[in-house]
Structures are given as C-alpha cells and as structure tokens.
N, C-alpha and C positions, 0 to 999 in steps of 0.2 A: 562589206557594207553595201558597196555599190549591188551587189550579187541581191541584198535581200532587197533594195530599195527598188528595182527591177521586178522580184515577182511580186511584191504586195503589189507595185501600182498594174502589173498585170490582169492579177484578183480583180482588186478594185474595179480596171475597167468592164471583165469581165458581167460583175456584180452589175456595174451601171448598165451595159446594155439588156441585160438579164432584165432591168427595174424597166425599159423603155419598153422592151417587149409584151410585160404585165399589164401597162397602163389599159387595155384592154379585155382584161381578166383578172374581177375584183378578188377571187379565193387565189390565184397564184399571187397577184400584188399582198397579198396578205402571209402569206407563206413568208416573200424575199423580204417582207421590212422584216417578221420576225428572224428569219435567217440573218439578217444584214446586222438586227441589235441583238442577235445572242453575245452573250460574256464570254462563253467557253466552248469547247468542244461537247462537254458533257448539255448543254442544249441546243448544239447542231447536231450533236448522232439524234438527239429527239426528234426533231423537226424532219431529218435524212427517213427516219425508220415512218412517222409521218406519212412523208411522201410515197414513201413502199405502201405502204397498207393502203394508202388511197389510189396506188397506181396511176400516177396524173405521170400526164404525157404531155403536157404544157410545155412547150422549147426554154421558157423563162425560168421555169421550175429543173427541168434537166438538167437545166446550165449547173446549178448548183450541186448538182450530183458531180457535176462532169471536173466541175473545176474542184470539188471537194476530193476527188478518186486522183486527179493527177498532182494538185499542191495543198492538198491537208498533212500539215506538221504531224499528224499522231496517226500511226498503224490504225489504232481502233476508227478513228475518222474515215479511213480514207475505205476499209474493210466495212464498214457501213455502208458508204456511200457504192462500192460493187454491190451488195448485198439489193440495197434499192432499185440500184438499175435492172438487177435484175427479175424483180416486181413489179417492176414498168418495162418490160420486154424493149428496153432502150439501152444504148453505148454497146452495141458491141465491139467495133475497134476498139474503144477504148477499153473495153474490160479485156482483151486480147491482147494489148500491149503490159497493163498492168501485171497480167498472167507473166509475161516475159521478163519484165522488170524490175519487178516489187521484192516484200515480203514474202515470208511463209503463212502468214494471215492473209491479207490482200490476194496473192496469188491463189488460197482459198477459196475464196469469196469471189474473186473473179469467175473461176472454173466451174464454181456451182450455177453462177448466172449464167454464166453461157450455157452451160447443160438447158438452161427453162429456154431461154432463147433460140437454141438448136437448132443453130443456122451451119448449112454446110461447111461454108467458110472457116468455122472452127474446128474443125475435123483433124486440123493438125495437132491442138493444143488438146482434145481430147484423148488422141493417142500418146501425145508426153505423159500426160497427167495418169492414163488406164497402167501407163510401166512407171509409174514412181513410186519405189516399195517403198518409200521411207517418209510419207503423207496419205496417212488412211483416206482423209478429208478428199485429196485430189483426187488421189485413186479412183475413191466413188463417183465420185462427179464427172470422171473422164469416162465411166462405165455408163453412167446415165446418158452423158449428152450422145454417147456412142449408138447406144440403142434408141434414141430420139431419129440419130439424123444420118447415123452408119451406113455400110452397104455388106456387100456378101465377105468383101475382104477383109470385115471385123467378124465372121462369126466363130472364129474358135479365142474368139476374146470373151464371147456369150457362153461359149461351153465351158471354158475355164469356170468363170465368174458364179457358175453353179455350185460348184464346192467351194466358195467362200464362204466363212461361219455369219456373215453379214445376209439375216435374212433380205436389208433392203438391197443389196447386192443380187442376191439371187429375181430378186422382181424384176430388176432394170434388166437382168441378163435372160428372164423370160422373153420380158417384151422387146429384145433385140433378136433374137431366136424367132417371134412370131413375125417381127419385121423384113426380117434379111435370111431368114431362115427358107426352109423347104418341108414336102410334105414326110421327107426321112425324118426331119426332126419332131414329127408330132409324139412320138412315142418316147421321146426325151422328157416333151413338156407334158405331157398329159395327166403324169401323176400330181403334178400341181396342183391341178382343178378337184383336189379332193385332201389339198392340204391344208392343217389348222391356222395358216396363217394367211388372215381374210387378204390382206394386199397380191399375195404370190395366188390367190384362188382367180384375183379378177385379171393379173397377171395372163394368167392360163386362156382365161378367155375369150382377152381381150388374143394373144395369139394365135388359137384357135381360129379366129374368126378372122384374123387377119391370110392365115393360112387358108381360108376356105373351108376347115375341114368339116365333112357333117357330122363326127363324132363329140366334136364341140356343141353342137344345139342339145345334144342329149344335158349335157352340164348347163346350157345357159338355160333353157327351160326349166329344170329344178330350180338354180339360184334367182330366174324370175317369179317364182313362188315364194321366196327366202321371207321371213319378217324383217331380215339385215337390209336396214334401210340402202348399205352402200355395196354389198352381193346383188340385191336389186336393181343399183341402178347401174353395175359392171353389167350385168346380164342385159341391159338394155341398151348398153353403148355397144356392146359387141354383137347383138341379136343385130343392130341397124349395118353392119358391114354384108349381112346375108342379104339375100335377093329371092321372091317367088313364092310356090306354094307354102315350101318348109317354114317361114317367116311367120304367115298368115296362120296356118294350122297351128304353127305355139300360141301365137297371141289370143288367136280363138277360144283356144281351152285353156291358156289364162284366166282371160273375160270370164267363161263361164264360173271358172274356182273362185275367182275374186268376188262377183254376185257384187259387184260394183264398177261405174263407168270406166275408162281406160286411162290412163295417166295423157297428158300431154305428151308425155316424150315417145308412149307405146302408139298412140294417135298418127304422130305424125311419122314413124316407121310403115304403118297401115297405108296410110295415104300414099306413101313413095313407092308400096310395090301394088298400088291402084286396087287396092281391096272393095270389093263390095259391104254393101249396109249391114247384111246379113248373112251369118255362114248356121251351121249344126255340123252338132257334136254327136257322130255315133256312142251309142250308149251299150250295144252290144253288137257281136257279129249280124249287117245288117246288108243286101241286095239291093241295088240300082237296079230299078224295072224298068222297063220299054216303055210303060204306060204306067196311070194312078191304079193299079189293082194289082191282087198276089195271082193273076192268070196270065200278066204278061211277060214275056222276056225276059228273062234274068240279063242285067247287061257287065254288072259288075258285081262283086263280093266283095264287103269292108271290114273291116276290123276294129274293134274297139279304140274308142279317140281316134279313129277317120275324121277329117273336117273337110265339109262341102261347101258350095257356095250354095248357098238360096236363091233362085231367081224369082221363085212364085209358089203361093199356096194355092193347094186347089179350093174350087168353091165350096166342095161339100164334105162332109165327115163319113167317114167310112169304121164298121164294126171287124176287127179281125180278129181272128182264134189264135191264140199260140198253139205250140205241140203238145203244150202242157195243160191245153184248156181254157188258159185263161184271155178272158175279150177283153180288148183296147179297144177304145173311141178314138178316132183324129181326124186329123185332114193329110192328106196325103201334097206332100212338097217336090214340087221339079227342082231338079238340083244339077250342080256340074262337080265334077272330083278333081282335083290335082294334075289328073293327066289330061282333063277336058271329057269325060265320061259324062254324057248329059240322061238323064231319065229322071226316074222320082222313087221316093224314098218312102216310107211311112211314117208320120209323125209318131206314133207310140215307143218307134227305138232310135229317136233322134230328141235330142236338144238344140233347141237353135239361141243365137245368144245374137244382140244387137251391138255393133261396131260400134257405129256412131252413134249419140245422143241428138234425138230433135232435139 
C-alpha cells in the first residue's frame, strides 16, 4: 500500500511540474489539463498517439510521455508512449532502459524508436535486438537503426539481411551496405535500382550515391524523369550527394524534357554546385570551334546530350549547310564543356534551356 501511495504521489508531482512548465505554452497547457482529466488509458493512448503526429517537443508535453513509458499500469499505455517518443525524436535513455526492462510490446516499440532516432549510443541495443530470432518486430528494428547509425563492423549483418523474405528488411540492409559499405559492394546492390519494389529502387540510389559511384546517376537520371512522384523525389535526394559537371548535365536535360521550371529542391542542388543561368543541350554529334564560324578550329567533338555552359550569344545570325543540304539560321554561342573546353558552338545543333527563372 505504502509502495502504491509512493508512486502515485510521484506521478502526481511529476504531472504538476509538467502543468508549471506549460503555463507558458497555451496548446501544451491544453494537452496536460486534458491528459491530467482523462478517465482511462483508452484516452491517454489518444492524446500519447496526439502528441506523436504533432511531434511537440515541449519539455511539459514529454513529461508525459516520459512518465507514461516508465509508470503506465498497462503494456498498451506505456508501448504508446515509446511509440510517441519516437515521433518526437525525444527519450532516448529512456526508451533504452525500457528496451532492457520491460515487455515484449514496450521493448518493441522502444527499439523501433530508437531506430528513427539513430543515435550511436544505441548501437548496443541494436545489435541485441538484429540476433533476436524469436521477435520479428525487434529484429527489424535492430536492422534499421543498424543501417541508420552502424559502421563497417555491421556489414555482413547487411549482406545477411538481403536474403530475408522481408522486402522492408532488404531496404534497410541496402541502405546500410550504401552507408558502411565499399565500392566492392556496388555490384551486390545495383540490381536493386531496377527492382519492382519502388522502396528497395530508391534504396539502391540512395547507396549508390552514398558510394559515389557514377553508375548510379545512370539510374538516378531515368528515375528523375519517373511520373512516380516518390522515384522522383529518391532521385533527387541522392542526385544532391553528387558534386560538379555530372550533377549539372542531368539536371540540364531534365529542364529541357520537363519544358517546365525546376523544382525547388533540383534549384537548390543547382545552386550548391554554382551552376550558371544558362547551359545547351547537344542535339546531335556537334564541334567546339576556336571562333563563331565552321572555318575555325575544331577544338572539341560532342556527343549527343553533351551539356555546355552558355556564357554568351553572339550578335549576329549566321546561315550554315549541313552535308545533307540542308540551311540552319542561328546565332552562334561561346560556350565551356565539363572539362573547361571554351569555344562556340552553333545554335542550330544545340538547345539551350534556362536554369533559373527571372
């Protein structure tokens, strides 16, 4: 009796310092009266799950996570309350001790949050969790936060995890392979990036890119073409780990296929590897001259989809023959190539496409 009259008035205080901290913060002081007048568990896991979706990170609001995960009377409460924290990227001691402590629910729920949280620090409970054959739940969770936050000494935890019949199993153990892995392993992961399952696709690319390799811009450029709103925007998370011309020449002939301005997120890719206003798109095999005319210098030979930089059009329009006969009007463009090759080009076998919108 004395045992239970001890932790209520703990709660309790708890609770009250929790209310002192709020008076400050009208949507958390509104959360803890309701928290403080629910009847049941059944509308504190509401208010718990609440808190998750809205990810408040309020100390007054935590509290009740915190004190709901170490002295909620019911499994399902207190496996809620892990769940929350780890929607609010908050408690990880404490979801760490719960892991050691608790339930086979709770220590569930623990080990998934820490996987989001994937702070090194857990790296032990991770490795518990990747060898516990007798909790599918933990298992995966310890394979995810592994490939979040692992090192080189988990990667045949990544090559295992590949023949697990758990597609989302094989994702986490791509993206731990692109993390902690090496350029040996590309030929492991590469058949991914042409697998029907769109998560293990962006999987692929996101390791790829993590790896460095250039084999991967071949993949992220198609799926930057994708209708798949979310191949799309894989292709654009892992396009932004590249650096340089390669970067610039996808996005260029992008821009051009799209025949519409650049996303935000391709924008600001552009900008970090100091892109010019304006580039062109070879349109067929096409010569860097010395000078604006077909009598100068050959200084370079391109190849179809070459992308240049534009510095300047010239001022006047010039008539040229093809071999086949046929006359182009244009203007002839000074340009630079990829390896710094500066001459000019002919506008009739170049498309030029504008980066930036005035």
């Amino acid at each position: 009796m004395f045992r239970l009259f001890v932790r209520f008035t703990v709660s309790f205080l708890i609770l009250i310092s929790a209310a002192i901290m709020a008076e400050q913060n009208p949507p958390s002081r509104s959360i803890l009266q309701r928290y403080t007048a629910a009847r049941d568990d059944g509308e504190r896991i509401e208010i718990i799950r609440e808190i998750g979706r809205a990810q408040i990170r309020d100390t007054a609001v935590l509290n009740i996570l915190f004190n709901a995960l170490k002295r909620g009377t019911s499994s399902t409460l207190r496996s809620e309350a892990a769940m929350a924290m780890g929607d609010c990227r908050a408690g990880r001691a404490e979801l760490q001790r719960a892991f050691e402590t608790d339930d086979i629910y709770v220590r569930t729920a623990a080990i998934k949050s820490l996987a989001i949280i994937a702070h090194p620090a857990s790296i032990p409970i991770f490795e518990k969790g990747i060898s516990d054959q007798t909790a599918p739940g933990i298992r995966l969770a310890g394979l995810r936060g592994l490939s979040r936050c692992g090192g080189r000494a988990h990667h045949q935890y990544f090559i295992e995890a590949l023949q697990w019949e758990n597609p989302e199993a094989r994702v986490y153990a791509v993206e731990g392979l692109g993390r902690t892995g090496s350029h040996d392993d590309w030929d492991t992961i590469v058949p991914f990036c042409q697998d029907i399952e769109k998560n293990l696709v962006k999987a692929c690319l996101t390791a790829g890119s993590l790896l460095k390799e250039p084999e991967a811009l071949v993949f992220i450029e198609k799926y930057l073409n994708d209708r798949d709103s979310d191949l799309h925007d894989g292709a654009v998370s892992a396009l932004s780990n590249f650096s340089g011309h390669p970067v610039i020449a996808i996005i260029a002939r992008h821009r051009r296929s799209a025949s519409r301005p650049l996303s935000a997120a391709l924008t600001a890719v552009m900008k970090k590897n100091g892109a010019a206003s304006v580039y062109a798109v070879a349109l067929s095999p096409v010569s860097i001259m010395s000078g604006p005319g077909e009598n100068f210098q050959i200084r370079k030979t391109l190849s179809t989809n070459d992308v240049l930089e534009v510095v300047r059009r010239d001022g006047k329009r010039y008539v040229m023959r093809s071999i086949t006969g046929v006359e182009k009007e244009d203007f002839w463009y000074e340009v630079k190539s990829g390896d710094s090759v500066r001459g000019f080009v002919f506008g009739g076998y170049i498309d030029t496409v504008r980066i930036y919108e005035q």
